[in-house]
N, C-alpha and C positions, 0 to 999 in steps of 0.2 A: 719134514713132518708137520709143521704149525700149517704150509699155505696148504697141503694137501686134508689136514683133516681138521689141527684144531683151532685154525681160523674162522672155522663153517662152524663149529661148535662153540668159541666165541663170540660169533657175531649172532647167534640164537640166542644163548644167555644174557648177552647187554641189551638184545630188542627187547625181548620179552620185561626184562626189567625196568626197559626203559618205557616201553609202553605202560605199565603196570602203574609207575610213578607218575606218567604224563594225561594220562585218563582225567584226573579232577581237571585240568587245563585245558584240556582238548572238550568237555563238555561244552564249558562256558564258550569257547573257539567256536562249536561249533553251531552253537545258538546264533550267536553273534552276527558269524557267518551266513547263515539260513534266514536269517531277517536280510539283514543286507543284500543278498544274490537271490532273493527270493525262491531261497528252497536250494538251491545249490550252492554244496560245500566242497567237494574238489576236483582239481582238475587234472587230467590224465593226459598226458603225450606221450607218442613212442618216440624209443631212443635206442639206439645202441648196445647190446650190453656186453657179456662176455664173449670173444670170439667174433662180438659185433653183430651179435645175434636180439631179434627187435623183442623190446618190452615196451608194456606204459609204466611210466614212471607216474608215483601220484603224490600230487603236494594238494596241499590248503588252497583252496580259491579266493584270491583276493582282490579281485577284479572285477568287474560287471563285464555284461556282454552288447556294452551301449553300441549303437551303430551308427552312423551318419546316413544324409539322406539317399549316398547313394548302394547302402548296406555293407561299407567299409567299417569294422572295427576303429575305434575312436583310439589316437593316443593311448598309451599305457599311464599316464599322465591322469589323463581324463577319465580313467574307467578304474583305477587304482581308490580302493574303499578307503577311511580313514581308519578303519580296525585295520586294515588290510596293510597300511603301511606302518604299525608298530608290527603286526604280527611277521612280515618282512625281516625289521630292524630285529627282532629277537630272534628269526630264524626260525619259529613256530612252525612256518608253512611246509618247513621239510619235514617234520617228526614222521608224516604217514606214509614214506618214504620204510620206515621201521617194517613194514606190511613186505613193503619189495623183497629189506632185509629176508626176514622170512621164509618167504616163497623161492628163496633164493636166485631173485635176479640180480639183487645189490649186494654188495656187502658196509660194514659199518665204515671202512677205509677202503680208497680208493680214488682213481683218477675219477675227477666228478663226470658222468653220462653226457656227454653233450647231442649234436644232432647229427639226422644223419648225411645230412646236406655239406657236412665239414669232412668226411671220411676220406672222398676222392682228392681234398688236398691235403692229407697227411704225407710228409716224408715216410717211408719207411721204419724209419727210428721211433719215428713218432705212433705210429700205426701198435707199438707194441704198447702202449696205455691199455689195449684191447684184450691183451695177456690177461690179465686178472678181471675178476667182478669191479664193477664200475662203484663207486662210495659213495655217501653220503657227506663223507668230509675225509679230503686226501692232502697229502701232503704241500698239494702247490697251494691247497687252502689255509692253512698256517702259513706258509710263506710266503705272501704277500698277499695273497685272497685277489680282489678284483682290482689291486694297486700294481699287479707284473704283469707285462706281455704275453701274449699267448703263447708265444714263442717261450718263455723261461715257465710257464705251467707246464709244457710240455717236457719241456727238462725235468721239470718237481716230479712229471707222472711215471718218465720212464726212469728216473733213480728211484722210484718209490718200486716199480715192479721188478726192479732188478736186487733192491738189496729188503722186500721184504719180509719183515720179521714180527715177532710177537713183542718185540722192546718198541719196534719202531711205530708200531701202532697204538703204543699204550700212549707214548709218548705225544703221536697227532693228536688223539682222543683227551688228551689232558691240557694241550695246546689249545684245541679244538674251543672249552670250555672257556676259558679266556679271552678267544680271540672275539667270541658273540657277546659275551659279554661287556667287555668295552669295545662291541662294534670296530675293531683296527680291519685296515686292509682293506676296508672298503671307499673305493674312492667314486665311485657312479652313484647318480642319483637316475632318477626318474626321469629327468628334464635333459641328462647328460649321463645313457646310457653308454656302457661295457660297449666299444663298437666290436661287430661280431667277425669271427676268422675270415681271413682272405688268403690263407694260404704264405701271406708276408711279414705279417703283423707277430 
């Protein structure tokens, strides 16, 4: 009963409140932002979502669109704003993600969206992350965040679609809160990015 109706009725209650709560923060953000990017505040990718069916996903832009001379995108390094990299570190940049919530491509829990360039090397097993709405913050995210293999997120995603619940989600969401706030789990920086899926990793 919870994943078929009142996880959707859930995850509208906490956006909406969390949006509500997040508005005075997301103003100043987005000043901030709009000086820095000169007028552009966020940035939209498609991804994956349920059934693997394509959305844009939309976060906070916290990057410039600096180019080299030969109209190659500079470094993430290099184009990464100084607002841009607390707002990062506090996880600011996902809140508009709330909007996805919403419109129902995302939900608040869930195996986080990744791309679509990684689908053709999921195992089977792993293909069922695909089963539910994709999150904002899922269970491999409390459990190690960017400190486990890919390989063991995928484990966190498909125990999360198999045993979930409305404890098990209160429970990430209160994990959740903690983990951004003393930043754990995060072991990549900028200079020594998350190297990306290969299918082995």
């Amino acid at each position: 009963m919870y994943r078929l109706f009142f996880k959707r009725f859930f995850d509208i209650l906490v956006s909406v409140i969390g949006l509500i709560i997040a508005v005075p923060i997301l103003v100043i953000v987005f000043f901030i932002l709009g000086l820095q990017n000169k007028g552009s505040i966020f940035f939209f990718q498609e991804r994956p979502g349920y059934k693997q069916k394509a959305f844009k996903i939309i976060k906070l832009k916290t990057m410039t669109d600096e180019k080299d001379n030969e109209g190659n995108l500079l470094p993430d390094n290099q184009r990464i704003t100084k607002a841009g990299k607390l707002i990062r570190k506090l996880s600011i940049d996902e809140l508009p993600q709330l909007i996805n919530v919403l419109k129902g491509e995302m939900s608040l829990i869930g195996p986080r969206p990744l791309l679509f360039k990684y689908i053709p090397l999921y195992t089977q097993e792993q293909l069922k992350r695909h089963d539910v709405r994709p999150g904002i913050t899922g269970w491999a995210q409390v459990s190690g965040r960017n400190s486990i293999s890919w390989s063991k997120k995928f484990e966190f995603d498909v125990y999360y679609v198999d045993h979930l619940s409305l404890w098990l989600d209160i429970k990430i969401l209160w994990l959740t809160f903690f983990k951004v706030i003393r930043s754990e789990g995060v072991n990549q920086t900028l200079e020594r990015p998350m190297q990306p899926f290969n299918g082995n990793n």
